[in-house]
C-alpha positions, -999 to 999 in steps of 0.1 A, spaced: -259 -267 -162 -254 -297 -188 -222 -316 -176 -230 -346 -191 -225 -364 -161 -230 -399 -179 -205 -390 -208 -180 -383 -181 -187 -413 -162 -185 -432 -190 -149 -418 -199 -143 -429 -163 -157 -460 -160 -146 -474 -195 -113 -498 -201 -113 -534 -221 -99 -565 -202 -67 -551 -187 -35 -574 -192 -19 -558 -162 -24 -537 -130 3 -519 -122 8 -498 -87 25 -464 -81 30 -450 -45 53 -423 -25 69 -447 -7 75 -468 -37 106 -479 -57 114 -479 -94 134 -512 -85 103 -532 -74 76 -550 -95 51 -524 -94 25 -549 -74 1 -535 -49 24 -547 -23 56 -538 -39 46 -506 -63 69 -482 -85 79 -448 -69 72 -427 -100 44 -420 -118 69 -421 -152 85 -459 -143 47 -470 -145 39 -455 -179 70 -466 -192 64 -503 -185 22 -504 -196 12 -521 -224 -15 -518 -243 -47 -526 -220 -28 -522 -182 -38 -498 -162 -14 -480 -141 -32 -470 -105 -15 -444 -86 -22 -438 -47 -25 -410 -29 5 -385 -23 24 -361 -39 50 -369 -66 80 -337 -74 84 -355 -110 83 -345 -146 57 -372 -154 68 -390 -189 38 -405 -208 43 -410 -241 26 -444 -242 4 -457 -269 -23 -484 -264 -46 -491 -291 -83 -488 -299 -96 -520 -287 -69 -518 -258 -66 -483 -240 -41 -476 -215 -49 -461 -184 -27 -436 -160 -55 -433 -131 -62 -423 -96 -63 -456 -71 -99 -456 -62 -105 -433 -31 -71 -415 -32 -62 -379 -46 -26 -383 -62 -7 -344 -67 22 -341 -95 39 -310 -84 66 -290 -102 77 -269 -78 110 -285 -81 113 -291 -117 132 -266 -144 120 -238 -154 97 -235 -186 88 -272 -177 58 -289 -185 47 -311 -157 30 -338 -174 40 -348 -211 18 -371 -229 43 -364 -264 30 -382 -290 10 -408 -269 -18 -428 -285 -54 -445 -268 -42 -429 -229 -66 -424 -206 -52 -397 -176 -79 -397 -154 -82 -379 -114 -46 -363 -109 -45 -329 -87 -13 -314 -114 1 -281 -97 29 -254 -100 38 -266 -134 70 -239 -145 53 -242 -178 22 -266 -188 3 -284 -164 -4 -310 -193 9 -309 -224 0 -332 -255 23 -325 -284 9 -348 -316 -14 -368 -293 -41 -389 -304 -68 -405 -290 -64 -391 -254 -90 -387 -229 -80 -364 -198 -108 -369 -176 -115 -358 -138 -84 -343 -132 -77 -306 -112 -51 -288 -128 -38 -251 -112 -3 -230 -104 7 -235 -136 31 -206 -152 13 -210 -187 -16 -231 -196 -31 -260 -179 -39 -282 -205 -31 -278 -239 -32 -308 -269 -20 -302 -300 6 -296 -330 18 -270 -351 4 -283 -381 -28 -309 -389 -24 -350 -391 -7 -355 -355 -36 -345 -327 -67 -357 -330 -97 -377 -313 -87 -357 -281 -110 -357 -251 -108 -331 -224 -137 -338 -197 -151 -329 -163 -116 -314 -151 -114 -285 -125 -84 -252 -140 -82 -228 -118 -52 -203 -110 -29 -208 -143 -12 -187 -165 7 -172 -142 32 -151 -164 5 -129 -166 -6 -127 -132 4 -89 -131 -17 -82 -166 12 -64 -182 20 -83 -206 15 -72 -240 -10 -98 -259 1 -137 -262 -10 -146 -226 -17 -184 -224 -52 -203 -224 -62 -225 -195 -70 -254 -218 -62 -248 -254 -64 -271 -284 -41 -260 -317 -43 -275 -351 -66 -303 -338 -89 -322 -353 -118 -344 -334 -118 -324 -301 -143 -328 -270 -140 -307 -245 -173 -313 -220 -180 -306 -183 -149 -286 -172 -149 -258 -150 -125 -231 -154 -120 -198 -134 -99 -173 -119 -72 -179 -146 -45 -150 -159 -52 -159 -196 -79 -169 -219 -106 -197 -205 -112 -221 -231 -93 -216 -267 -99 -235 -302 -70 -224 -326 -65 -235 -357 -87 -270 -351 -115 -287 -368 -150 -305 -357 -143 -295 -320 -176 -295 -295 -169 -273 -264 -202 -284 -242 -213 -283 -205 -186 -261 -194 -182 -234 -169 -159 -204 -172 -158 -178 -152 -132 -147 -137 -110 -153 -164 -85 -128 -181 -97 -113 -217 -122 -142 -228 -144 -171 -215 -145 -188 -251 -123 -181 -278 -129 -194 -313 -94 -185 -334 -91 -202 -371 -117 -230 -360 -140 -246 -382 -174 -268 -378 -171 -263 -342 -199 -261 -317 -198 -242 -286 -231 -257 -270 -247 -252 -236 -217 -235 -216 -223 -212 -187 -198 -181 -194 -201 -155 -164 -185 -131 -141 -185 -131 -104 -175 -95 -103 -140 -100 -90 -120 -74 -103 -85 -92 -100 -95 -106 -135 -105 -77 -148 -88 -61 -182 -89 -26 -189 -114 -23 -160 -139 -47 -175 -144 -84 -174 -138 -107 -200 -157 -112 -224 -182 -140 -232 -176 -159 -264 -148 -145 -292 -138 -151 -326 -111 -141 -347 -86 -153 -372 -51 -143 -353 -25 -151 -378 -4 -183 -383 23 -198 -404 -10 -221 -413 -43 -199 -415 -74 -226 -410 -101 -191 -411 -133 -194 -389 -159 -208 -412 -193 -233 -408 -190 -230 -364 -225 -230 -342 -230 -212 -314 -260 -224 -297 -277 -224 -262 -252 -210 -239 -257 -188 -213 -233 -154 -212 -240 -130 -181 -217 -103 -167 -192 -98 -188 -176 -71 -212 -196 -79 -244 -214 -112 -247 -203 -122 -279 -177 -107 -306 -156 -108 -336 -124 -90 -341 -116 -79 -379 -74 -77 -367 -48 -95 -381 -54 -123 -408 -97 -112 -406 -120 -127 -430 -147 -124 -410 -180 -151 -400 -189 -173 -428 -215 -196 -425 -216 -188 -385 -250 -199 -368 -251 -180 -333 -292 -193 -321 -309 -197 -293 -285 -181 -265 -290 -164 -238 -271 -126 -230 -276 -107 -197 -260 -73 -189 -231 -71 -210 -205 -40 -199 -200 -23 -233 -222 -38 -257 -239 -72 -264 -228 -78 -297 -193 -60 -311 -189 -71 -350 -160 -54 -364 -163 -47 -403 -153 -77 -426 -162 -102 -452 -188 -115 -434 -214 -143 -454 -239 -163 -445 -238 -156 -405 -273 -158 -388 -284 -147 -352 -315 -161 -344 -336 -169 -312 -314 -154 -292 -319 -132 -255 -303 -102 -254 -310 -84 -220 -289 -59 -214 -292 -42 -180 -296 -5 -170 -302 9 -203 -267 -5 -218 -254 -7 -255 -267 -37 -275 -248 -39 -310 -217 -19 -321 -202 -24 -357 -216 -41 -386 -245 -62 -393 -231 -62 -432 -232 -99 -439 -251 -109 -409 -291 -118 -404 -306 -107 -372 -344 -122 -366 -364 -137 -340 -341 -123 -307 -354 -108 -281 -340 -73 -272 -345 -57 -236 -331 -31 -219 -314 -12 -251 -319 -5 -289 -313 -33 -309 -305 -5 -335 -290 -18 -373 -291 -51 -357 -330 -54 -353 -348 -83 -376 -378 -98 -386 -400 -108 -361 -382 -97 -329 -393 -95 -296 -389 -66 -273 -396 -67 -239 -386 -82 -204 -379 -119 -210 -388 -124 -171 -354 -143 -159 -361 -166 -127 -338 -145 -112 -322 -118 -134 -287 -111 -122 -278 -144 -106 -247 -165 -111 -269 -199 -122 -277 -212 -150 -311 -221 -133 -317 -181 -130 -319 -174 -167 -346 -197 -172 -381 -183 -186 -410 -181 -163 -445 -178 -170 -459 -151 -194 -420 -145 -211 -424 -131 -245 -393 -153 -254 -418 -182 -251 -434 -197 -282 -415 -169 -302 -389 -185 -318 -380 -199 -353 -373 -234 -358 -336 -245 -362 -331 -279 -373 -299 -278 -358 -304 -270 -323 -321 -297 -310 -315 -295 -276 -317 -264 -249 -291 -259 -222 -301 -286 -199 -305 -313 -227 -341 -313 -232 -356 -321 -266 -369 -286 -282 -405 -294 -293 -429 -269 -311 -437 -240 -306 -403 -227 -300 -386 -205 -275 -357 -177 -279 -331 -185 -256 -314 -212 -239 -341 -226 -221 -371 -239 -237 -398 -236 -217 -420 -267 -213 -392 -288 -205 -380 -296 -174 -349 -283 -161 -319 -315 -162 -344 -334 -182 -326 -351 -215 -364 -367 -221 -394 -350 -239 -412 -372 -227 -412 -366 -190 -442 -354 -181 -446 -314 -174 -458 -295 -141 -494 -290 -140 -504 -257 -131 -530 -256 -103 -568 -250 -109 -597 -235 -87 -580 -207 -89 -601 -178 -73 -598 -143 -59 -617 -125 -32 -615 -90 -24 -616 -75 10 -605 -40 19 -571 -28 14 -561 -64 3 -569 -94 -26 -572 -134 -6 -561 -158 -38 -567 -195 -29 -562 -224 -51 -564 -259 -52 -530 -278 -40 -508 -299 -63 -496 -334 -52 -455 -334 -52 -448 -298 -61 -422 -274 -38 -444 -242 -46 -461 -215 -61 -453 -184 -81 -480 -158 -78 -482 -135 -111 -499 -98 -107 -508 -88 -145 -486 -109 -158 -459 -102 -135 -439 -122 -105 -457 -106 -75 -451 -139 -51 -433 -174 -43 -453 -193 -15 -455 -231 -5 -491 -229 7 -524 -229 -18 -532 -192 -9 -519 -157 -8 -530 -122 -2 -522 -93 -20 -517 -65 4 -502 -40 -21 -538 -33 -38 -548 2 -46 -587 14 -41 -611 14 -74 -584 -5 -93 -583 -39 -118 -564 -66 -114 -552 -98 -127 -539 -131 -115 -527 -163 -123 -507 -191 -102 -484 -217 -117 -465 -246 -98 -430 -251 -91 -405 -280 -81 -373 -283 -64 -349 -281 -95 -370 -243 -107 -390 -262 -135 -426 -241 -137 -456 -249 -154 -476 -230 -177 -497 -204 -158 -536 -212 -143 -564 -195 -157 -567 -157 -151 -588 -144 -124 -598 -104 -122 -605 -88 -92 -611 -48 -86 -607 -31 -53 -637 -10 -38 -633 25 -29 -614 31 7 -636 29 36 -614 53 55 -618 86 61 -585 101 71 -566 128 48 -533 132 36 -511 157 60 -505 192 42 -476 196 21 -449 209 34 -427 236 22 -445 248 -7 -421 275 -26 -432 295 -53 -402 308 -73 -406 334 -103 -375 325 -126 -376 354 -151 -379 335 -180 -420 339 -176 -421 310 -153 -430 302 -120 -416 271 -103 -436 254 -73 -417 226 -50 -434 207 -22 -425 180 3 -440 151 2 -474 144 20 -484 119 41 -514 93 43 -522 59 57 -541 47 24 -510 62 2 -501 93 -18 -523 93 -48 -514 130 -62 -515 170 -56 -542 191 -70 -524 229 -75 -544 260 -79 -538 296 -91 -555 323 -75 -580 297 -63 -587 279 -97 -578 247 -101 -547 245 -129 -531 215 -126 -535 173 -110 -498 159 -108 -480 126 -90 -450 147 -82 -439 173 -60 -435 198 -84 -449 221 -112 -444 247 -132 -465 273 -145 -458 289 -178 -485 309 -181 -479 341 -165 -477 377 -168 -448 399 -162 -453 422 -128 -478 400 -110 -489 389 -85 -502 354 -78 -508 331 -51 -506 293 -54 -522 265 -35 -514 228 -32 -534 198 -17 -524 166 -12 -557 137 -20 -551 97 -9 -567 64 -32 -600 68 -10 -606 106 -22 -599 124 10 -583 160 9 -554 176 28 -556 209 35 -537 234 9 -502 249 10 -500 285 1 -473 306 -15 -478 343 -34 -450 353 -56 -448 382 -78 -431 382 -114 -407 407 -125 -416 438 -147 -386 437 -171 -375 395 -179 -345 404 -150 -343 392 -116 -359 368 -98 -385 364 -74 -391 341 -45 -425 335 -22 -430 314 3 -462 306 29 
C-alpha cells in the first residue's frame, strides 16, 4: 500500500534551528530546569515553557496526566512535543475525570506531536479545538471512550493546515463498544469544519465507531491509509468539499465483533448529516482505492440535509465482494457525478447497484460476478478481472495479472495521475487501482518493466504437456497461463501440465514475476493438442441405474457415477436398444413416452480415449391413466 513513507519521514525528520531542548521524564520534577540531567516530570510543564523553535523530548515511561499543549510556534520556527529517540513514552488517562480528553492541543499553532503511545482517554485521545498548523505524526492512539484524534471547530477560520500522518487507532470509541447506541457513535480520527487537512499513512481498525470521518471540511486529502474492522464505515465523507480520498486500503477481516446489523462496515460513505452550518458534499474525488469485504463498497445516503453528489469523480477503484450491493445511491439531486474505470467484482453472484443512477455517468468499469443493471455504461467491461489473489486481505492481491480485461480498457482521466502504489499512469489505461505496467511500490515511470521470458515452447507427451522456457536473470518466478488463465506459479524455466485431456487444444503463455508481485506482460502463445489415449481400459458400469415413470409422461433415469483411470468423459443412454441421448451427467429424462408401456433403458459409461463400459439396465412401465407412478430397477 502507498504510505508515503518519505512524506512521513519528512514530517518526522523536519524542525529549523531549535533555540532549546528541553527534557521530560517519570522520574522528573516540574521544579528542575528541564536539562537532560535534571528534566521536567510532566509532559504539560515542558509545553508550557517551549518557545517557538524548542523541542520538548520526552523519555520513555508512562505519564497519568491531562497533557496541556496549547503552544504556538511559528512558520519558520515549529515546536516540537516528541518521543526521545529510542524510547516509547504512554499518556494514560486511566486516572483522569471523566469525559476527559487526554491530550489538548486547544488552539495551538506550528506543533509538531510526534511518537506518543495515548491510551484510556475518558473522552479524546487527542483533541485539537481551533488548531492550526499541527502535524500529529507517528503516534499510537487506543482505549479511548470517544474518538482518538479529532481536529477541528464548530465553525470555519480556526482549524486549518492540520496534518494527521503514519499513526496506529485501534480500540476507541468505546461508548459504543456494546453497539446499542442509537446513531452519533464517535470517529477514530475525525476532522470538523477544517480546512487544509492531510491525513496520510494511518492505520485504523477494530474501532466501535466510524474509521476515518471528514465533516463539514474543505481541500482535505485522505491517502495511504488502512482501515479495517471498524463499526458502520471505513471512510466517511459528510458536508466535505474538494476532497480526495486517494489510494486507501478499506477491508474486512471478517471479525464479527465489528459487525452492524450482521454485516461489516461499509467501504467509502457520503452524506450531508445536518448542521447548524451545512458545507454540502460537492467537487470530492474518489480515486484508486482498494474496498474488499465489506457491506457495500461505496454509498450515498439521501437522509437528513441530502443534496446529493455534485461534481463527484469516483475512477479508477477497485471493489471486491461487497455484502449487499457494490454501489447503493439513494435518490437525490445528483449533477455532474461520474464513475469511471472502476472494478467492480462482486463475489458469488451478489448485487452490484441499488438506487439511482439519475444524475450519475457509469462508463468504462468493469463488472464481474453480477448485473451491472441501470448502472451499466459506455464501453464497459465484463468479465473476470483476474485478481493476483481474489479474496486476500493485501493490497498486493488486487493487482491485475496477465490477460485482465481491465488492462488497456480504461478512459483517460487527467486527474488521476497516479495508481495505488504511486506509479505514473501512462497510455493505454487500466480500470482499477493498479495500472498494469507499473511496478508495484514504484513512484517512477521510468523504472524499467519485467521482461517476460522468450523460447517459450511446448511438447506433448501422453497424458501430460512439458513447457520449457528460457530463464530470466533477477526474477523470483513464473506464472504459467492455460488459455488465458492462471494454471501455475513455479521458480524453475519449465512445467508440465498434467491435467490435459486426449484430442484436445490448448494454449500457453509464461510471464515473469519478482519479489514485490510485479508481472510482466505475457510471452508469446504456444498451442499444443493432446493425441488420442493410448490406453485401453474402460470406465466401470454405472451403478444404480433407476428408471422411474413419474406420470406426468416422463421417465426419470439416475445413475452413480462411473469410474476410469483416463477420466469420466460422459454416458451414452439408450431406449429399447437405440441410442437417445450423450450427457456429462448422471441423469436424464425422457419425455417422449407413451402411456401403458413398457420400456427398458441402458446406460454406458465412455473415458477421453473412447473406451466403453458395459451398460446399466433398467425396464419401467408407464401408467395407463396420467395416475400413479412407476418404478424399475436392474
Amino acid at each position: 500500500m502507498r504510505l508515503l513513507t518519505a512524506v512521513i519521514a519528512s514530517l518526522a525528520l523536519a524542525s529549523t534551528a531549535s533555540a532549546a531542548t528541553y527534557y521530560v521524564s517519570p522520574t522528573g520534577s516540574d521544579s528542575n530546569s528541564g536539562s537532560i540531567s535534571a528534566p521536567f516530570r510532566t509532559i504539560s510543564k515542558g509545553a508550557g515553557v517551549a518557545r517557538p523553535g524548542d523541542v520538548v523530548l520526552v523519555r520513555g515511561g508512562v505519564y497519568y496526566e491531562v497533557v496541556k499543549a496549547s503552544v504556538k510556534g511559528t512558520a519558520t520556527a515549529r515546536i516540537s512535543l516528541e518521543a526521545y529517540p529510542g524510547e516509547k513514552p504512554v499518556i494514560d488517562g486511566s486516572n483522569s475525570s471523566s469525559n476527559t480528553d487526554l491530550v489538548q492541543l486547544g488552539s495551538a499553532e506550528y506543533l509538531d506531536f510526534k511518537g506518543f503511545e495515548v491510551r484510556h482517554a475518558t473522552r479524546l485521545g487527542i483533541a485539537g479545538w481551533g488548531a492550526s498548523n499541527v502535524r500529529i505524526v507517528n503516534n499510537t492512539i487506543l482505549g479511548s471512550r470517544r474518538g482518538g484524534i479529532y481536529l477541528g471547530y464548530s465553525s470555519f477560520g480556526k482549524a486549518y493546515e492540520l496534518t494527521i500522518a503514519g499513526n496506529t487507532v485501534y480500540n476507541n470509541v468505546r461508548e459504543n463498544e456494546l453497539h446499542n447506541m442509537n446513531g452519533g457513535w464517535g470517529q477514530s480520527i475525525s476532522v470538523q469544519y477544517a480546512d487544509g487537512v492531510t491525513i496520510t499513512g494511518n492505520r485504523v481498525y477494530e474501532n466501535d465507531g466510524e474509521g476515518i470521518a471528514i465533516v463539514g471540511s474543505d481541500n482535505a486529502l485522505v491517502q495511504g491509509n488502512e482501515i479495517y474492522d471498524n463499526f458502520s464505515v471505513g471512510i466517511y465523507l459528510d458536508n466535505a468539499q474538494s476532497t480526495t480520498i486517494d489510494g486507501n486500503l478499506v477491508h474486512s477481516t471478517g471479525n464479527t465483533r465489528y459487525f452492524r446489523d450482521g454485516y461489516p462496515a461499509a467501504g467509502i460513505g457520503m452524506a450531508n448529516e445536518f448542521y447548524s452550518t451545512q458545507n454540502p458534499l460537492t467537487d470530492n474525488r474518489i480515486m484508486n482505492n482498494i474496498v474488499v469485504d465489506t457491506r457495500w463498497g461505496i454509498y450515498y445516503g439521501a437522509y437528513e440535509y441530502g443534496g446529493g453528489l455534485k461534481n463527484t469523480l469516483v475512477s479508477n477503484n477497485t471493489f471486491h465482494q461487497a455484502h449487499t450491493a457494490m454501489i447503493w445511491i439513494e435518490s437525490d439531486a445528483h449533477s455532474g457525478t461520474i464513475v469511471q474505470n472502476n472494478v467492480f467484482s462482486q463475489s458469488g453472484g451478489g448485487l452490484m447497484h441499488t438506487g439511482t443512477t439519475s444524475g450519475l455517468i457509469f462508463r468504462h468499469n468493469n463488472w464481474y460476478g453480477g448485473n451491472a443493471g441501470a448502472a451499466a455504461g459506455e464501453r464497459d467491461v465484463i468479465g473476470n478481472p483476474l485478481f493476483a489473489n481474489a479474496g486476500g486481505r493485501r493490497a498486493e492481491d488486487y493487482s491485475l495479472a496477465a490477460f485482465s480485461p481491465a488492462i488497456h480498457t480504461g478512459f483517460d482521466v487527467a486527474l488521476v495521475e497516479k495508481d495505488f502504489w504511486g506509479g505514473t499512469r501512462t497510455p493505454a489505461y487500466d480500470i482499477g487501482a493498479h495500472e498494469a505496467s507499473l511496478p508495484l511500490g514504484s513512484s517512477s515511470p521510468a523504472q524499467p518493466a519485467l521482461e517476460p521470458p522468450d523460447g517459450v515452447t511446448a511438447a506433448v507427451q501422453s497424458g501430460s504437456i512439458s513447457l520449457i522456457w528460457n530463464a530470466v536473470h533477477g526474477v523470483a518466478g513464473y506464472r504459467v497461463y492455460r488459455d488465458r488463465a492462471l494454471a501455475a506459479t513455479v521458480t524453475a524455466p519449465g512445467w508440465t501440465d498434467t491435467g490435459v485431456h486426449p484430442v484436445t487444444s490448448y494454449s500457453y503463455a509464461v510471464t515473469t514475476i519478482d519479489g514485490a508481485g510485479n508481472e510482466s506482460a505475457p510471452s508469446v502463445t504456444v498451442y499444443a493438442t493432446t493425441p488420442p489415449a493410448r490406453e485401453s481400459e474402460p470406465p466401470t458400469v454405472p451403478g444404480n441405474l433407476t428408471a422411474a415413470a413419474d406420470g406426468r409422461g416422463r421417465v426419470v433415469l439416475t445413475w452413480e457415477v462411473s469410474q476410469d483411470n483416463a477420466g469420466v468423459a460422459g454416458y451414452v443412454v439408450y431406449r429399447n436398444g437405440v441410442h437417445v441421448a450423450t450427457v456429462q451427467t448422471t441423469s436424464w429424462t425422457d419425455t417422449a413416452v407413451a402411456a401403458s408401456t413398457t420400456y427398458v433403458y441402458e446406460v454406458q459409461a465412455f473415458d477421453h480415449a473412447g473406451n466403453y463400459s458395459g451398460r446399466a439396465r433398467s425396464t419401467v412401465t408407464t401408467p395407463g391413466n396420467g395416475r400413479g407412478r412407476a418404478v424399475g430397477r436392474s
